[in-house]
C-alpha positions in Angstrom: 82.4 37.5 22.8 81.0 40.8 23.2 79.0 41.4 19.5 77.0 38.1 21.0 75.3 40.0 24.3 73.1 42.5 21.9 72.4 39.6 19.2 71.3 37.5 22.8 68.5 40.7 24.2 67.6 41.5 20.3 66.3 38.3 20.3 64.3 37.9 23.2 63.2 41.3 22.6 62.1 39.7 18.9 58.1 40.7 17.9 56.8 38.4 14.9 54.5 40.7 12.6 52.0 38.5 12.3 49.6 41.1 11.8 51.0 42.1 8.9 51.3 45.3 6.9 48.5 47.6 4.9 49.3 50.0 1.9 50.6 49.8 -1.6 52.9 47.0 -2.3 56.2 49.3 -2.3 54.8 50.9 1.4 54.1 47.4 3.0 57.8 46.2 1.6 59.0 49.3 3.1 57.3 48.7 6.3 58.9 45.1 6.5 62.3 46.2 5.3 62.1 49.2 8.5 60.6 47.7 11.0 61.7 43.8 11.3 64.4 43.3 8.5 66.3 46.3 9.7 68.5 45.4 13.1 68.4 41.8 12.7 69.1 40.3 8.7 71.1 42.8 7.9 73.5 42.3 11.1 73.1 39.1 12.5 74.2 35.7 11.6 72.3 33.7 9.2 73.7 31.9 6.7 76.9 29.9 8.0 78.9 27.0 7.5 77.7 25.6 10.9 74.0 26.3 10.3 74.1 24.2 7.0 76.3 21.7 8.0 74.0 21.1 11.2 70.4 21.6 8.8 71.9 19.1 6.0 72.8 16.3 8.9 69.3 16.6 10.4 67.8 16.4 7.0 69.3 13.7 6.1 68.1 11.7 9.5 64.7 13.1 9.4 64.8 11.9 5.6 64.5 8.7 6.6 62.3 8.9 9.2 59.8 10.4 6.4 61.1 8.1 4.2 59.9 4.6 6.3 56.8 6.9 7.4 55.7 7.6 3.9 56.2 3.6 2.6 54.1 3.0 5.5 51.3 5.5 5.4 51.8 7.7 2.3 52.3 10.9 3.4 55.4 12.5 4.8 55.7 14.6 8.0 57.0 18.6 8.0 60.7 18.3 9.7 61.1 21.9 10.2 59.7 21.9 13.8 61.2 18.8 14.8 64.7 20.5 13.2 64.8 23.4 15.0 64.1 21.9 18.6 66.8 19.6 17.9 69.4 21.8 16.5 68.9 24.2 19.2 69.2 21.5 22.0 72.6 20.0 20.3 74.3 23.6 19.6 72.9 24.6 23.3 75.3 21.3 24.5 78.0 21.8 22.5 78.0 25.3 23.6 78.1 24.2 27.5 80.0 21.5 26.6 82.7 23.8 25.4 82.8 22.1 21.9 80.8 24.8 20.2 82.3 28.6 21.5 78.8 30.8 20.8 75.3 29.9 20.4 73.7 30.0 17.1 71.3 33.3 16.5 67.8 32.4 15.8 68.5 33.6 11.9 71.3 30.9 12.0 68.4 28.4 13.3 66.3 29.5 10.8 68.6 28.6 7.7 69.3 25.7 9.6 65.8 24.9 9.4 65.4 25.9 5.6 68.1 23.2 4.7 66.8 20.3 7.0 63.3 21.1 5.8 64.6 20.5 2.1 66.9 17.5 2.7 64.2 15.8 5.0 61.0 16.7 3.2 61.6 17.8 -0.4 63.1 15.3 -1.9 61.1 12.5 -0.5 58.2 12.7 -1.5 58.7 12.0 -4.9 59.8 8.4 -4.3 57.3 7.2 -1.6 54.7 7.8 -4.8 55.8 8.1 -8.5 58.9 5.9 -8.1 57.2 3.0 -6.0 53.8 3.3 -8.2 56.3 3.2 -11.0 58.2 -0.2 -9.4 54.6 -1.7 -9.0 53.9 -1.2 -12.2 56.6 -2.0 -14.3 58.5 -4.6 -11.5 61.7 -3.4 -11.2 63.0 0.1 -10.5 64.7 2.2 -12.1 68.2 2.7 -12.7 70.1 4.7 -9.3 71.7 7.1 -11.5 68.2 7.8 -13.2 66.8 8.2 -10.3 69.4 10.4 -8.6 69.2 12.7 -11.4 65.2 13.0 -11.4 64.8 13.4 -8.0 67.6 16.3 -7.9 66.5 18.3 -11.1 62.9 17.9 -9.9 63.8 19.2 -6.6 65.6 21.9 -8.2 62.7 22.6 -10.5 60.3 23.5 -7.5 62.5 25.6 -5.1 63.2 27.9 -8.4 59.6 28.3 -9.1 58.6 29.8 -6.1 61.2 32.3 -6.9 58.5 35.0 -8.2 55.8 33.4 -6.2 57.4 34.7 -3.0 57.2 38.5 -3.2 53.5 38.3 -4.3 52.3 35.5 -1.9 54.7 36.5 1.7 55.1 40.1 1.1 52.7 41.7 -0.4 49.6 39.6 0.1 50.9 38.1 3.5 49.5 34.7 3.3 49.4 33.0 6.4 51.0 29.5 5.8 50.5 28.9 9.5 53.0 25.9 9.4 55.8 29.1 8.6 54.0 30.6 11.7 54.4 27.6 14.2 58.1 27.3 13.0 58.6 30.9 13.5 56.6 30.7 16.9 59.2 27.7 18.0 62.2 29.6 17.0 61.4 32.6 19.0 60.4 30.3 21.7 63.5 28.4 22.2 65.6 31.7 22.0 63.5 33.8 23.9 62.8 31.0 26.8 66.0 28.2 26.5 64.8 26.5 29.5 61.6 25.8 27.9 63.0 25.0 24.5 65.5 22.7 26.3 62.2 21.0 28.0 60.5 20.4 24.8 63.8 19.2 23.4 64.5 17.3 26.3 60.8 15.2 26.0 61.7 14.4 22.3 64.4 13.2 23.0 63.3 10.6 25.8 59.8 9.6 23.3 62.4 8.8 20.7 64.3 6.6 23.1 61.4 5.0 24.2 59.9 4.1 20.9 63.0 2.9 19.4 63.3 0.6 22.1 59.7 0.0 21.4 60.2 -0.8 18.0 62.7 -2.8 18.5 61.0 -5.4 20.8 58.4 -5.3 17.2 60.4 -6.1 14.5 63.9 -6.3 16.0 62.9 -9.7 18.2 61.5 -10.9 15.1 65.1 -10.9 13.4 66.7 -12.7 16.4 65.1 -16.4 16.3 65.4 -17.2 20.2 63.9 -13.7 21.0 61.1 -13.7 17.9 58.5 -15.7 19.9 58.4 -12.5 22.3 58.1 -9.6 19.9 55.5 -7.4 20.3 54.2 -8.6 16.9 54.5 -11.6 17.4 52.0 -11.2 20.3 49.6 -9.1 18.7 49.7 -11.4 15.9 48.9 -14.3 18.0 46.5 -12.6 20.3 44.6 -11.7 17.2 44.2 -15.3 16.0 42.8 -16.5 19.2 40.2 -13.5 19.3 39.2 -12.3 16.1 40.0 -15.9 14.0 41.9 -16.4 11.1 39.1 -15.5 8.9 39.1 -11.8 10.5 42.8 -11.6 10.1 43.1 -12.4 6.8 40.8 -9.2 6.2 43.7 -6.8 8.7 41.1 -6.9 11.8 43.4 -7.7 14.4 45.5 -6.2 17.0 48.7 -4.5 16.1 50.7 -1.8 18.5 52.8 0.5 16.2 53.5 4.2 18.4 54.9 6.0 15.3 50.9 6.4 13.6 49.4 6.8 17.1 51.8 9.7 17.6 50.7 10.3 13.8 47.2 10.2 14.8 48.1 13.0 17.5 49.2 15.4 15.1 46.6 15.0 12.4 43.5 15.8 14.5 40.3 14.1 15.7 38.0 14.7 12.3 40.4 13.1 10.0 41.5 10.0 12.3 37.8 9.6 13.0 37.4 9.5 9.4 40.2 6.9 9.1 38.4 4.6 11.5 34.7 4.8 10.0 36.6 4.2 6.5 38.3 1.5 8.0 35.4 -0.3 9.5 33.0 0.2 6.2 36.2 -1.5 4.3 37.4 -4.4 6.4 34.4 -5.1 8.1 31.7 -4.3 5.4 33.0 -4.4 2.3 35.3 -7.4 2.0 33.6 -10.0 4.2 30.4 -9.4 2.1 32.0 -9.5 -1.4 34.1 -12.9 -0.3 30.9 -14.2 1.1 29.5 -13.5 -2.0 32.3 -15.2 -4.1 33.6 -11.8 -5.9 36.7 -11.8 -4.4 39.0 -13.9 -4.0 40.0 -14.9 -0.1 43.4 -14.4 1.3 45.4 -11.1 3.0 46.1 -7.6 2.9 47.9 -8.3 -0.6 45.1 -10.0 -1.8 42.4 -8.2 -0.6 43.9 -4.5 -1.4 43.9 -5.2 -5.1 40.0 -5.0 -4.9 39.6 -2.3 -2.4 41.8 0.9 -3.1 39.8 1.0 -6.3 37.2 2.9 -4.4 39.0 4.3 -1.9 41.3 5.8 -4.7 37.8 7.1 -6.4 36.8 8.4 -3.2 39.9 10.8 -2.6 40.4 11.9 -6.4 37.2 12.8 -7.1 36.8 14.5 -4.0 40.1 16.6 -4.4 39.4 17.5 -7.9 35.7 18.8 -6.8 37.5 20.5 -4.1 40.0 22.4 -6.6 36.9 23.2 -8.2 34.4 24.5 -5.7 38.0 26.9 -4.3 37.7 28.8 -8.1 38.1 31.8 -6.5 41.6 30.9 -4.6 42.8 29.3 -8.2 41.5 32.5 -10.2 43.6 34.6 -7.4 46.3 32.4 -8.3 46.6 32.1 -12.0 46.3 36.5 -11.5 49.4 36.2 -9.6 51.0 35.7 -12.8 50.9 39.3 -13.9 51.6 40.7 -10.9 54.6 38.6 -10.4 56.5 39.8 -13.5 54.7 43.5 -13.8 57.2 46.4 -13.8 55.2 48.3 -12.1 55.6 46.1 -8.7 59.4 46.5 -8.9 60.7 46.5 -5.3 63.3 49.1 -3.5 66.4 49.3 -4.4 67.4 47.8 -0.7 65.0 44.5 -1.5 65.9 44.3 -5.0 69.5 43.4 -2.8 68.1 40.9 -0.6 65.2 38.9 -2.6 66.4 35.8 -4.5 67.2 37.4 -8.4 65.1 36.6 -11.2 67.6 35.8 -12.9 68.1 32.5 -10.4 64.2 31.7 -11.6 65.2 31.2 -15.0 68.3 29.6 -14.9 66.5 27.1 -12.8 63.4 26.2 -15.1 65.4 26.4 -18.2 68.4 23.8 -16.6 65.8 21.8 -15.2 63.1 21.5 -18.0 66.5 20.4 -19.9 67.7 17.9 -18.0 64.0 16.3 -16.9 63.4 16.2 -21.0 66.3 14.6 -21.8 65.9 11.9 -18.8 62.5 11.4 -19.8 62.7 10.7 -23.5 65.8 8.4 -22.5 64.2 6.8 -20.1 60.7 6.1 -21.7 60.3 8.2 -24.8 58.9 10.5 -23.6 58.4 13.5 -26.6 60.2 16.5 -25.5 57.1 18.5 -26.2 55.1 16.4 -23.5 58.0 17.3 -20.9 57.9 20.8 -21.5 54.3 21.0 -21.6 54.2 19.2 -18.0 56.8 21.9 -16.6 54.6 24.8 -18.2 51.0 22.7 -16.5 53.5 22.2 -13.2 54.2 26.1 -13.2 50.7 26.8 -13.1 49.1 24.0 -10.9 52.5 24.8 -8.6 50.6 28.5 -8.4 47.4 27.2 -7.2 49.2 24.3 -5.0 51.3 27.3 -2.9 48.3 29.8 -2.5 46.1 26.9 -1.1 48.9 25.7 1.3 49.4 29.7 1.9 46.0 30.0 2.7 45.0 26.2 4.5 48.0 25.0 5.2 47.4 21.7 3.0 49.3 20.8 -0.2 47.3 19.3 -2.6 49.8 17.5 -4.2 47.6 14.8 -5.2 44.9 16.6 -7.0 47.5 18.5 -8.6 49.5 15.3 -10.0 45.6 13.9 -11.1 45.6 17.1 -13.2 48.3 15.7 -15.1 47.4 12.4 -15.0 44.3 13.2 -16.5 46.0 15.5 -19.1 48.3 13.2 -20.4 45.8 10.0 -20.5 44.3 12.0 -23.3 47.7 13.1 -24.9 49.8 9.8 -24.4 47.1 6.6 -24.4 48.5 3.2 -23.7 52.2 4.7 -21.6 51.6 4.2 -18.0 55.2 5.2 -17.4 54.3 8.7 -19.3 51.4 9.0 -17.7 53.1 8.7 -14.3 56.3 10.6 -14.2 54.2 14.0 -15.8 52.4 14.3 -13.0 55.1 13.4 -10.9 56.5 16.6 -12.8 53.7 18.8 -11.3 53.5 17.0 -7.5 57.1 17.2 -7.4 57.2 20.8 -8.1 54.5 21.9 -6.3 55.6 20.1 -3.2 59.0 21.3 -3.3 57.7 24.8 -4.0 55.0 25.1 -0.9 58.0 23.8 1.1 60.0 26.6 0.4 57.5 29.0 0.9 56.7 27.7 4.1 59.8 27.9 5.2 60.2 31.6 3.5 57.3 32.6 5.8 59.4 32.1 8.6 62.4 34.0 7.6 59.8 36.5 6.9 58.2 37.1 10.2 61.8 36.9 12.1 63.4 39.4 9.8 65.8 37.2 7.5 67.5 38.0 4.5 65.7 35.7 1.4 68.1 35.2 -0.6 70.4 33.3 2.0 67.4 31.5 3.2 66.5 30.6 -1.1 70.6 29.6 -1.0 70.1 27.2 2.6 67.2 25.4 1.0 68.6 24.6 -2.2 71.9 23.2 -0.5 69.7 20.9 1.2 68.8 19.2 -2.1 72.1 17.9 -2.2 72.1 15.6 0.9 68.6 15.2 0.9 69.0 13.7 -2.5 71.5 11.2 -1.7 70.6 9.6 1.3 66.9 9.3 0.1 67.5 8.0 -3.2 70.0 5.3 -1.3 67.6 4.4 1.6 65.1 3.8 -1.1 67.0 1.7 -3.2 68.1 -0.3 -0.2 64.5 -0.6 1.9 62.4 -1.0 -1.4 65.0 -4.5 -2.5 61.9 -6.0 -5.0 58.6 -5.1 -6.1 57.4 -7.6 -3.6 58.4 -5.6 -0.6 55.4 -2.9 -1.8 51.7 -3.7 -0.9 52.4 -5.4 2.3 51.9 -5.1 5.6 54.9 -4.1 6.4 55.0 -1.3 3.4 51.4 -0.9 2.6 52.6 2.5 0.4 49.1 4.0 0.0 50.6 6.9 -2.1 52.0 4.6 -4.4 49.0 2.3 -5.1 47.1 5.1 -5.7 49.2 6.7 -8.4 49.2 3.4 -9.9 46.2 2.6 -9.9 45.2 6.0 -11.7 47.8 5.4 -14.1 46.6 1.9 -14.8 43.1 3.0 -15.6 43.9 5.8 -17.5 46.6 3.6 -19.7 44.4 0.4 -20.4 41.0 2.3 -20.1 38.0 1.1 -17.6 36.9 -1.4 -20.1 40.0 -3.5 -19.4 38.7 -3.5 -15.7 36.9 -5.9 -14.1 33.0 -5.1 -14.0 33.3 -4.8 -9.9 36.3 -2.8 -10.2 34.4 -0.5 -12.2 31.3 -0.2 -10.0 33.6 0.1 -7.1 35.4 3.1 -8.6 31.6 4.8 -9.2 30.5 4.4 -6.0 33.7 5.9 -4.4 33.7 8.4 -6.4 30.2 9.2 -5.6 30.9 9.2 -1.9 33.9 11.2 -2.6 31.8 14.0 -4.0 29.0 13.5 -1.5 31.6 14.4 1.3 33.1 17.2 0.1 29.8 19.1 -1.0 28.2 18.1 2.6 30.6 21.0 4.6 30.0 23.1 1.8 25.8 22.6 2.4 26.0 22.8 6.0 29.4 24.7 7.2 28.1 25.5 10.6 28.4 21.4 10.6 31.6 20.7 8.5 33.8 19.4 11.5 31.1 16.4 11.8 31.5 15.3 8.0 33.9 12.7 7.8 36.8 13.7 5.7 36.6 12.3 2.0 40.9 12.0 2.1 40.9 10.2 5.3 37.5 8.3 4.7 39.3 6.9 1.3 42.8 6.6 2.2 41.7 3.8 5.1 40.8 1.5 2.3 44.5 1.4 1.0 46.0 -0.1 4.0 45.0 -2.3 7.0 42.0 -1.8 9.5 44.5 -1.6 12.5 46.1 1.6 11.3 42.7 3.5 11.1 42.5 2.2 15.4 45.9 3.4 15.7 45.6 6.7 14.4 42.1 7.1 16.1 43.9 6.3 19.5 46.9 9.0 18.9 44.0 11.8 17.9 41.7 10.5 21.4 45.3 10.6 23.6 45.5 14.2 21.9 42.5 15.7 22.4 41.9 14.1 26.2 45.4 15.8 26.8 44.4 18.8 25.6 41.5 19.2 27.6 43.2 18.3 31.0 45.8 20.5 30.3 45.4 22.8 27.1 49.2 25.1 28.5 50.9 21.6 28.8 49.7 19.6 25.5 50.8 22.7 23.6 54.3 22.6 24.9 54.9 19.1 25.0 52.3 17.6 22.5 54.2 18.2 19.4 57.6 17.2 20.7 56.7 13.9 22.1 54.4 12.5 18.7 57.8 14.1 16.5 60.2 11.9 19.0 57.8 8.7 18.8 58.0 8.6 15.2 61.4 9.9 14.7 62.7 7.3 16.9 60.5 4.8 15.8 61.3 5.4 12.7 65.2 5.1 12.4 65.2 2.3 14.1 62.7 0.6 11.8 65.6 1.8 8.9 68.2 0.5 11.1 66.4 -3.4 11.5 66.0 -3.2 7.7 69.6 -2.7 6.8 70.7 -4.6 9.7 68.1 -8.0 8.2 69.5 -7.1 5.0 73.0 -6.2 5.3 74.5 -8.9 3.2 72.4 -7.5 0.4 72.7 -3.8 0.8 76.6 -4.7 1.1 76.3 -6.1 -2.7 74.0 -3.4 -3.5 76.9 -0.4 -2.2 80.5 -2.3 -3.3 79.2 -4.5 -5.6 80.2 -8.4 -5.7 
């Protein structure tokens, strides 16, 4: 068609203003509005059927993938990346295939990305943590249709908030969110250069091959008797024994090849993997042999052992997030000031954005339907006050602030400090409810997740000139799916309390929250004396680490990072080699060939774990089909 030839050069012709604009706020609006919204949102295609039917089925794969990622290492992944190079390699074939009759325009892409990145990430998160710290706790889960409803209200409850956070954080002060930049950066990439989109595409796809198959020959061989003698694990498993000894074993020190947190390793970095490995040698080669030798704790494996040691490694990562939060005043004073600015008269925009930005009125309705239904849920669920739930969504609105501005400004979400907050709030308030206790905070994480998510994504849409109240309208579709096929796959991987804390599903986030909640609902004295002194000297070293880079910043990168350094005594020793060997592959590819690890780097960890990943879903359902049968039809 002809109208698709100009849409085709406007977009390699396509200029991301990542400088940004200077003035007042109504001249750097106007600037935007002129110079890159002008031409492109107001003409091309952005928010079609096609684009959201493609983002909500690659949300709802890459859902899972984060899904069995988070049970296993508790933290999820960013899809948007990973979404856009595979949307644009699908449409690119369906297009040449004849199926498809034009290609989508980057705009298109990029709701297509805003509704992946909510199905995939948003909803997620919130059940890898609160809802399996709440299964541990309690041992059972709870009801689907509870759970549904949470998980979508929540969700719901964090893409509305950053409503009025948007026009003060994207346009007018111009945060970076640099993960909104690399998306952006992709995006013009793949439609200004398809051959080398269709390259990177092209390597996902064959890593994700590879490390299914991989996976497979793991756990899949383990499922098939005549075959399990001559999976991978099985191997490792047995390799281990003869080298290390069952003593060493029983404490995680063994050999174990899993590709999906190597490539994880590769993403994250050198300083934080090499954090995870010193925190994973001072653990399970330090810690534990000398408090068995000593008779203090009992002697057995990973479930055994990690009862005594995410105590400090929990210490260790909440005091030093909460000291973080403290010693960045200035970015949570900026914050909280947003406040006025976002609901001043005086910072009314144009007439012409006034038509474009996502209405206030969508804000409100939002809160106000959400702060109902999460009130209601929780006083049914587990009495709950109503005053306590609207108090969490008021502490969730402002923590949600400081959450967004520090992901804005360094690109991490500290959603755990932020759900400590609460924690730490409602210990106080509610005494003795460990279920209270937990689902607040998951109030605040919850939001403030979802929230940062859609700013990130906003950024994008930003710097490629598209219209933000479709993109606002793409993300919240993809609460729907992403709702549904999370809340399932959880219900159907996560079959009993038992299948938490293991080696297979070590879920770090969720021991954490647990434990917090635990202490805070019984109170230290109902801990055992080592527990206590465990959770003192963590916390110590917590603190010690983060004021270290804030002493010596010329040295910060050679601090170990408190996170990493505590997180690697939540699950086994083997993951902290792992994720060191993805960050050494990383950084030795990088320095043979910087041009070729940055076009191929990022693609090949996100097929390795995608891959990996589904097919680890797809042994589960297929070892417990007979079960997840019952589960969906009933007897």
């Amino acid at each position: 068609m002809k109208p698709a030839e100009p849409t085709a050069a406007a977009e390699k012709e396509i200029e991301l203003p990542l400088a940004g604009f200077t003035g007042t706020p109504e001249e750097i609006e106007r600037q935007w509005f002129e110079q890159v919204y002008r031409g492109r949102g107001d003409s091309m295609k952005q928010l079609t059927w096609r684009a959201v039917l493609m983002g909500s089925v690659l949300g709802a794969i890459l859902s899972l993938t984060n899904l069995y990622i988070g049970l296993k290492s508790g933290w999820g992944m960013g899809v948007a990346i990973t979404a856009c190079i595979l949307s644009y390699a699908i449409w690119t074939t369906l297009v040449k295939i004849g199926f498809a009759k034009t290609p989508m325009t980057i705009l298109e892409n990029n709701c297509m990305q805003s509704c992946a990145s909510s199905a995939g990430y948003s909803t997620g998160g919130t059940l890898i943590s609160a809802f399996a710290a709440f299964i541990i706790l309690n041992g059972h889960a709870m009801p689907l249709v509870f759970t549904f409803a949470w998980v979508f209200f929540l969700a719901i409850l964090g893409v509305t908030m950053a409503v009025p956070m948007k026009r003060q954080m994207i346009n007018i002060e111009q945060l970076r969110f640099p993960s909104g930049v690399a998306a952006a950066e992709t995006l013009r990439a793949l439609h200004s250069h398809g051959q080398k989109g269709m390259r990177a595409a092209k390597a996902l796809g064959i890593a994700g091959l590879i490390s299914a198959v991989d996976n497979f020959i793991h756990d899949g061989f383990a499922v098939i008797p005549k075959l399990a003698a001559f999976s991978s694990d099985m191997l490792a498993a047995k390799w281990s024994g003869i080298i290390f000894g069952p003593t060493w074993v029983g404490r995680t020190v063994m050999f174990s090849w899993e590709p999906i947190f190597i490539a994880s390793g590769a993403i994250m970095g050198m300083r934080v993997c090499l954090s995870i490995l010193v925190g994973s040698v001072v653990c399970w080669m330090f810690y534990v042999p000398v408090l068995q030798d000593a008779g203090l704790i009992v002697r057995g494996g990973f479930r055994e052992c990690v009862q005594w040691t995410l105590w400090p490694g929990v210490a260790c990562m909440v005091f030093s997030s909460l000291l973080d939060l403290i010693l960045k005043w200035r970015i949570s004073l900026r914050a909280f000031a947003d406040l006025a600015k976002m609901f001043s008269p005086k910072s009314k925009a144009a007439t012409e954005m006034e038509k474009i930005e996502t209405p206030m009125s969508w804000f409100a309705i939002g809160q106000v339907v959400s702060l109902v239904a999460l009130a209601l849920l929780a006083h049914a669920s587990f009495a709950m006050p109503y005053w306590q739930s609207a108090l969490a969504v008021v502490m969730s609105f402002a923590l949600a602030l400081v959450a967004c501005r520090v992901t804005g400004e360094t690109d991490t979400t500290p959603i755990g400090p932020m759900g400590k907050v609460t924690q730490l709030t409602f210990g106080a308030l509610n005494p003795g409810n460990m279920n209270v206790n937990l689902m607040s905070a998951n109030i605040t994480a919850g939001a403030a997740g979802s929230a940062a998510d859609l700013l990130t994504d906003l950024k994008s849409g930003y710097l490629l000139g598209a219209n933000p109240r479709k993109q606002f309208i793409a993300q919240f579709t993809g609460i729907f799916i992403g709702t549904v096929v999370s809340v399932f796959a959880f219900s159907l991987i996560v079959t009993k309390p038992e299948v938490l804390g293991t080696e297979q599903f070590p879920a770090p986030a969720a021991q954490t929250w647990a434990a917090v909640a635990q202490a805070l609902s019984k109170g230290f004295e109902a801990l055992a004396p080592l527990k206590i002194w465990s959770i003192c000297v963590g916390g110590a070293m917590g603190l010690w680490l983060t004021i270290l880079p804030v002493l010596f910043p010329k040295q910060a990168n050679f601090f170990p990072s408190a996170s990493g350094f505590g997180l690697a005594w939540i699950f086994q020793w083997y993951y902290g080699v792992l994720f060191f060997l993805g960050a050494l592959i990383a950084w030795g590819w990088q320095k043979k060939s910087a041009a070729n690890a940055e076009e191929f780097l990022f693609p090949v960890a996100s097929g390795v774990m995608a891959g990996g990943a589904l097919m680890g879903v797809a042994i589960i359902f297929w070892q417990n089909g007979e079960e997840i049968l019952r589960k969906l039809f009933g007897n």
